[in-house]
N, C-alpha and C positions, 0 to 999 in steps of 0.2 A: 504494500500500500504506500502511496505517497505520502511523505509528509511534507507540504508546501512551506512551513514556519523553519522547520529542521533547513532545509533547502536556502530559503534567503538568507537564514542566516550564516552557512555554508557560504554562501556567494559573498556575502559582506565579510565574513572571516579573509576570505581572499584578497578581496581588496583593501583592508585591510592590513595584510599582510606586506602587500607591495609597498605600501604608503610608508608601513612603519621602517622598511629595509631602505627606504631611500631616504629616511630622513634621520637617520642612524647608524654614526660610527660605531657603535656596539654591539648590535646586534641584528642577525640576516638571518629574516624567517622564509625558508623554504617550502614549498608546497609539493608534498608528496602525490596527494591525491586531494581529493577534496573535503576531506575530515582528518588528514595528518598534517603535520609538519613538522620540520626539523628547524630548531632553532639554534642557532651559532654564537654565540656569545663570544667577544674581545675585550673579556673584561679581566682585571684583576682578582684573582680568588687562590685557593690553594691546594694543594695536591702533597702527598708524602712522597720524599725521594726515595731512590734505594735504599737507603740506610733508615728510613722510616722519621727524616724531618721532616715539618712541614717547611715547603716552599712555595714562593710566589709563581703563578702561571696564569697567562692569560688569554687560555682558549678551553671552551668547553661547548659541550653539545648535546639538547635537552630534547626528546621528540614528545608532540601533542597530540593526541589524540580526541575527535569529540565522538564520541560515541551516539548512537542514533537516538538515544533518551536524552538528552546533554541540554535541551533548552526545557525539559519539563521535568525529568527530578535532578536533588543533589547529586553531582555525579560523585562518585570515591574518587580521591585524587589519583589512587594507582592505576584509575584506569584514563585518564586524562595524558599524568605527566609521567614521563620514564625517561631517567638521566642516561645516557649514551657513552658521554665521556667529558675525561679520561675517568678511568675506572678508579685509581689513587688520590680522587678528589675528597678534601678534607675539612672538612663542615658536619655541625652538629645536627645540620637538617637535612643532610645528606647521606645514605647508604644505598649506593648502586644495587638495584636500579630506581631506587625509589628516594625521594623529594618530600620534605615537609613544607608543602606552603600553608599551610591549615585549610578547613575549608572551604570548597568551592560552589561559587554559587552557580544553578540551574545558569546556562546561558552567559557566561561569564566568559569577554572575547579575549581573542590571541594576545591585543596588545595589552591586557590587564596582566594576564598570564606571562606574557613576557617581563613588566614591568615589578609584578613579584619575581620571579627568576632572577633576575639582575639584582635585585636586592638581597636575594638570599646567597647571591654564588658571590655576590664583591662583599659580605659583611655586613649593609646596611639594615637589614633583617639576619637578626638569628636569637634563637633561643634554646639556654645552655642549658632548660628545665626539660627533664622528660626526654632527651635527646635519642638521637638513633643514631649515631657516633660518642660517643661520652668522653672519648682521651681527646676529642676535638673541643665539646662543651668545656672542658676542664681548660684549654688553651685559652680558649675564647675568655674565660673569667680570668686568667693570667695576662692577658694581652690587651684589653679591650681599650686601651688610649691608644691602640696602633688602628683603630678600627673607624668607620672602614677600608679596606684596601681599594675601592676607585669611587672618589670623590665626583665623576662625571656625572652630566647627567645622561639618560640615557637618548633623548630628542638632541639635534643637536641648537643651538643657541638661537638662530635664527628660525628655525622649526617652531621653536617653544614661542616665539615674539609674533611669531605668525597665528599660530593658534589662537592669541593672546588678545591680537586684536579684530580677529573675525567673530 
C-alpha cells in the first residue's frame, strides 16, 4: 500500500539533504536510496590508537535509516542511526554500531539528525551518566575544559546569515 505522507517526506529528506551538503564544510549527507543515507562527518572527535589512547580524528561515518513507520511512531534509535566508522571511535554515547542521541521523535529530518550527530561525535553533546562506553565517560569527566573538540558551526557562516534573514 502507499503511503503518500511516508513518500513526501522521503522526497523533502532529499532535498534536504542536498541543501544541507552544500552549505557544509562538515558534513556530506549521501543518499543511498531513498530512506538511507550515509552521513560523513569532518569533524573533530576521537578514536583509541593502537596502544588504546585516545586521539584526535577527524573523519567519521554515521548511516540513517527511516524506516517505513518513521513519521507515525517513535522510531528506536537503533533502527534509525548505525555508526559505520571508524570502529575505535571513543565517546560515551558511542558503541559500534550503535549511537546515543536519546530519543527520537516520529518524523524527525536528516538535518536535525545530523545536527545531533555533530554534536555528539565533536563533544558538544555527551553524557558520562548511564554511558555505553564508560572508560570514555570516565575521560570525558577528566577532561571536560578541553571540551569540545570542534568549536564550528556546522552551517557555514554565510548559510546561517542567510537563513537569518529570510
Amino acid at each position: 500500500m502507499r503511503d503518500a505522507i511516508f513518500e513526501s517526506f522521503l522526497a523533502s529528506q532529499f532535498d534536504e539533504a542536498l541543501r544541507l551538503s552544500a552549505s557544509s564544510d562538515i558534513v556530506t549527507a549521501v543518499p543511498v536510496d531513498p530512506q538511507r543515507y550515509l552521513l560523513r562527518f569532518g569533524t573533530r572527535g576521537l578514536v583509541l590508537d593502537g596502544a588504546g589512547v585516545p586521539r584526535v580524528h577527524d573523519e567519521f561515518h554515521v548511516g540513517v535509516c527511516f524506516p517505513a513507520d518513521y513519521v507515525r511512531i517513535e522510531p528506536h534509535p537503533a533502527r534509525v542511526i548505525q555508526w559505520l566508522g571508524p570502529w575505535e571511535v571513543f565517546h560515551p554515547n558511542i558503541r559500534p554500531p550503535f549511537v546515543c542521541l536519546g530519543p527520537i521523535a516520529p518524523g524527525e529530518g536528516l538535518v536535525d539528525l545530523a545536527y545531533r550527530l555533530f554534536e555528539v561525535i565533536s563533544f558538544h553533546r555527551v553524557s558520562p551518566h548511564d554511558p555505553l562506553n564508560a572508560a570514555a565517560a570516565q575521560w570525558v569527566r577528566n577532561h571536560r575544559h578541553e571540551l569540545p573538540l570542534d568549536r564550528r558551526s556546522l552551517l557555514r557562516r554565510a548559510t546561517l546569515a542567510a537563513a537569518e534573514e529570510a
